[in-house]
N, C-alpha and C positions, 0 to 999 in steps of 0.2 A: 395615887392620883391618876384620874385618866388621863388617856393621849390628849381629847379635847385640852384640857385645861395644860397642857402642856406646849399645844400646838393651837392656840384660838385661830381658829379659820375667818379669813376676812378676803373681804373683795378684791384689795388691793394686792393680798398674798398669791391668792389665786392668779391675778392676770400677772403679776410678775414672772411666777414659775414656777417649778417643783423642787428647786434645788435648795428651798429651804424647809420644804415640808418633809417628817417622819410619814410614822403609817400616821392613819387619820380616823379618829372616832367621835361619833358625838352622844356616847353613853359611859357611864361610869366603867363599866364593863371593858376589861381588858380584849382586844382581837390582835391575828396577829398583820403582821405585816404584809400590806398590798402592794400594787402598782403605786408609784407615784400619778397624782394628779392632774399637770400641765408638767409640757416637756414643751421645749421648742424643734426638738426633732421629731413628733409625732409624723403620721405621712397616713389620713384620710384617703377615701376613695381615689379622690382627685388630689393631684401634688399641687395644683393649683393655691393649694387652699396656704400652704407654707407653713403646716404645723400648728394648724388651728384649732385645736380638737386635743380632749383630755387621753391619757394615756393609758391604756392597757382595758379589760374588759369588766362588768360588773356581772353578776354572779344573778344569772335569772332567777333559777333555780332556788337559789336560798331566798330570794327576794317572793317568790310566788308566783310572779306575772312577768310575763316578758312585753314591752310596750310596743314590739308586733306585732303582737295578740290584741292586744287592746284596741289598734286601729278598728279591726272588726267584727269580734266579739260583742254581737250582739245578745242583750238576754233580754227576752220575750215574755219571760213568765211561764208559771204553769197555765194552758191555759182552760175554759170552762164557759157554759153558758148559763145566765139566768133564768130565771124561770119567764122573763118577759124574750128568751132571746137574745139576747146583749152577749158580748164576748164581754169574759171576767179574767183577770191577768193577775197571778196573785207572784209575790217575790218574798223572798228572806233575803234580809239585809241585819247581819254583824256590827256592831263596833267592840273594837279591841286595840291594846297598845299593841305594835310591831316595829321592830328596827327592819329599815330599808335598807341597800344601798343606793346612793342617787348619782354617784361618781364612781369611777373606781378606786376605791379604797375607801367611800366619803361616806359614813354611816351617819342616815339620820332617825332621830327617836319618833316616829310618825303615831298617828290614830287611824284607823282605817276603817274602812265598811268591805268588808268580806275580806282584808289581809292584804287590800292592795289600794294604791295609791294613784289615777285615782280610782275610785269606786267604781262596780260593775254599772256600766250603759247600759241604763233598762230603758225600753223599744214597745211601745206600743201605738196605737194607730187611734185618730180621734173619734171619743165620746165611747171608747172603752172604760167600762166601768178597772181601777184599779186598788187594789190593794196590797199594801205593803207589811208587811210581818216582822218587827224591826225587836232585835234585844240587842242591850247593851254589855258586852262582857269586856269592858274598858274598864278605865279606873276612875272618869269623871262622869260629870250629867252628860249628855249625849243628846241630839235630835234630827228628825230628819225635815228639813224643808228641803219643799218642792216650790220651785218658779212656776207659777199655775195658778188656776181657777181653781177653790176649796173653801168650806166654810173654814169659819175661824176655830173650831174644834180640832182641823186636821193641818192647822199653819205652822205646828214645827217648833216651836218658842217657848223659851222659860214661861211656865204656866199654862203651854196647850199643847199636852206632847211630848215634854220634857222628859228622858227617863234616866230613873238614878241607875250608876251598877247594879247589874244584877237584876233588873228589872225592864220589860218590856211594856212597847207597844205597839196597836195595830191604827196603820195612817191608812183610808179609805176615801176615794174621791173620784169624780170622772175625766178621764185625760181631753183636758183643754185649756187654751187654742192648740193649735195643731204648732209646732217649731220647733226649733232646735234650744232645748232648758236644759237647766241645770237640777240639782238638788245636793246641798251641805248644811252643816250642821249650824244650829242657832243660838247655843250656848253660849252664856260666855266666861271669860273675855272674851268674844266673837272673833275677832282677830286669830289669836291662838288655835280657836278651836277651826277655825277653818287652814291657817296656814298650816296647821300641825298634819292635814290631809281627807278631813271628812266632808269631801265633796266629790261628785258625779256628774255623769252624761246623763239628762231626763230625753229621750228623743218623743215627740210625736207625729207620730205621719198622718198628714192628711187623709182624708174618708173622702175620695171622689163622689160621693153619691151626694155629700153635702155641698160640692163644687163643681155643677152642673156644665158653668161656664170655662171653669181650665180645669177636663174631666183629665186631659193628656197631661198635662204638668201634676197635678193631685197622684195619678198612675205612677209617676215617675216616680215620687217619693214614698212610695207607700214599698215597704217589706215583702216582699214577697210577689211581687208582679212583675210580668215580661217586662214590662218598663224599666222598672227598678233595677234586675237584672242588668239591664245594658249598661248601667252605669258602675265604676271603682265608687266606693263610699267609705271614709275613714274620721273617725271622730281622733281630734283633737283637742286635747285641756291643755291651754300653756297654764304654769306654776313656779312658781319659784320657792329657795328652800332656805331662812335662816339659819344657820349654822353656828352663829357664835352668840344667840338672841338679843341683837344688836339693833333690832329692830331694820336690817338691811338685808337683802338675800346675795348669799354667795354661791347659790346657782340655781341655774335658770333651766326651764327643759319642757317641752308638750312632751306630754303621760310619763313623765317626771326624771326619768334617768337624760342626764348630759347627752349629748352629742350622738346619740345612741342611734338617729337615723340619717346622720354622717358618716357614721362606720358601717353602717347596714343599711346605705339607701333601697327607699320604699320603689317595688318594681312597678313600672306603669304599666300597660297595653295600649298604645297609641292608637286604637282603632276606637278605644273609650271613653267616654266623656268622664271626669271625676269631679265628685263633689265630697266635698269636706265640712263636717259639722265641727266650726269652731268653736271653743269657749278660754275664756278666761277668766281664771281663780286669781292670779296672783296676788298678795299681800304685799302692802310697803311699796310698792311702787304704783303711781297712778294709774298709767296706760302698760299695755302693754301693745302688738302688733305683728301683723303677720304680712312679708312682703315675698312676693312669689317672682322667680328669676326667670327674663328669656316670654314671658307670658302676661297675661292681663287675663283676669276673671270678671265674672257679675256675682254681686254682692248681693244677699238679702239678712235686712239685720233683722236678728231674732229668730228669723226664718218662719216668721208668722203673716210672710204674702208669698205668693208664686207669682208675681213678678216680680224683677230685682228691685232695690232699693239705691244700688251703683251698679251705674253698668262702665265697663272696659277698666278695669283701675289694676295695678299690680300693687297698693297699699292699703289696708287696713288697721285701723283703730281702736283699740275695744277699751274700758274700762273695767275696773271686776266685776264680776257675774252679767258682765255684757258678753252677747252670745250670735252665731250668724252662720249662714250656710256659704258657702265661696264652689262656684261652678267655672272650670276651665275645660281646657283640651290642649293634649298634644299632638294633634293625626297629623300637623305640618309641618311638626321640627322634624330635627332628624336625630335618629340614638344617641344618647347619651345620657351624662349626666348633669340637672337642672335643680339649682340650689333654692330652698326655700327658709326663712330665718325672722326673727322680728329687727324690725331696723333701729331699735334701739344696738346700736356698736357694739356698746360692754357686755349685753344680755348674748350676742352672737357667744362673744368669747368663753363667755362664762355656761354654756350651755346650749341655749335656744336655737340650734342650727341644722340641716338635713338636707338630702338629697333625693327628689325622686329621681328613680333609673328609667327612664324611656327605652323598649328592647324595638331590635327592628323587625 
């Protein structure tokens, strides 16, 4: 019998502590012995925090991706031009079963696009023509939707798109409106197939030449320009991860491992403005949220306007596959370390927690 079934992992086990947990798996498959989970003697960046943060390290390495990387790791495509001109962005996109870790010691049985959870942020700029090259080498039916403008041939869905094991297809469409999307899988149970991890960062950047009137805000966002440059940019997916299919999540985490940048707060440049492309996947819980410490930002939901949608706020809202761009600055504080966490309590405890590091 597995450790799973030995140890059912639950919410309440977790925030209590480790001193009841063994090793921890959640595949049939025997592993050996990790870090325990929650300690109350942990000690984060900041001692501030009182041992609030899970215990010991997860294993990048085996995992595939490190959720440092993912901040911003952008993939662009290969890229090409048509015969009219047009930039063409073409991508390969995997699904496969893979055991993660999301904790340390805390294996889960995921689905993934390219082996990682979540899937590669693919980045192109508006009215790019795109194409996606997508096989399934999973063990269920598989799809890819994309939040966007697309006829109904390339929507992603049991019946348009769908592909069994073992079988492929190609999703073709032009990148529109310009914001901050998503793309996961449409399968179903739909539930499953998305909290199980087949979902992504879709980015689009604005085409200044279509936005005549905010050509400097369009510049800013777009890849690759002196604009853009000036600014830190990190893509965020908050997620949560059932573990005992209880239909409840016993941890919480943006680009999925725990606490992962409370132990290794994100380094700032205070002379830079940063924006953050939020998203939210998570399953089984309504809302989820993002509350930033010491600061207030301007909000744009969706990220399909360049001007904000909230201006001055330190809280946001998202519901799943609700999506937004979040614009700050540190150039006034002074060094150190500034927590950022969803303000749901338990979801802190159980994961969803970080630090940027402001240098001086």
């Amino acid at each position: 019998m597995s450790s799973w079934f030995r140890h059912p992992i639950t919410r309440r086990l977790l925030l209590r502590g480790s001193a009841l947990l063994g090793p921890l798996s959640l595949t049939a498959t025997a592993t050996p012995a990790l870090a325990k989970t929650v300690s109350t003697g942990a000690r984060p960046p900041s001692d501030s925090l009182g041992g609030m943060t899970t215990v010991g390290e997860v294993d990048h390495d085996r995992n595939g991706f490190d959720p440092h990387h993912i901040l911003t790791d952008w993939d662009t495509g290969a890229v090409s031009r048509d015969r009219f001109g047009r930039t063409v962005r073409e991508f390969e996109i995997v699904a496969k079963d893979k055991e993660i870790e999301i904790a340390p010691g805390v294996f889960f049985p995921a689905w993934t696009y390219n082996g990682r959870v979540p899937g590669p942020t693919l980045r192109v700029t508006e009215g790019d023509r795109v194409i996606v090259r997508f096989r399934n080498r999973g063990s269920h039916p598989h799809t890819i939707h994309f939040h966007g403008i697309h006829s109904a041939r390339m929507d992603g869905v049991p019946g348009s798109g769908e592909v069994a094991p073992g079988g492929s297809f190609v999703y073709e469409f032009d990148a529109l409106p310009f914001g901050c999307h998503l793309y996961h899988c449409h399968s179903v149970p739909l539930k499953r197939h998305i909290h199980k991890g087949l979902y992504g960062a879709f980015i689009i950047d604005p085409d200044e030449a279509r936005h005549p009137d905010t050509q400097r805000a369009a510049r800013s966002r777009r890849l690759g320009t002196a604009e853009n440059a000036a600014w830190q940019e990190f893509v965020m997916v908050m997620n949560g991860f059932d573990t005992n299919l209880d239909d409840e999540n016993e941890i919480y985490a943006v680009n999925t491992v725990a606490h992962v940048y409370a132990k290794r707060p994100i380094p700032i440049d205070r002379k830079r403005p940063v924006r953050i492309y939020l998203i939210n996947v998570t399953e089984f819980d309504p809302l989820n949220s993002f509350h930033l410490h010491a600061n207030f930002f301007d909000y744009y939901d969706h990220g399909t306007t360049l001007t904000p949608t909230l201006r001055i706020v330190d809280t946001v809202m998202q519901c799943q596959a609700q999506r937004g761009i979040i614009e700050f600055s540190y150039k006034d504080h002074e060094p150190g370390l500034y927590m950022f966490h969803a303000h749901q309590t338990e979801f802190v405890e159980l994961g969803w927690m970080g630090f940027f590091e402001t240098k001086p």
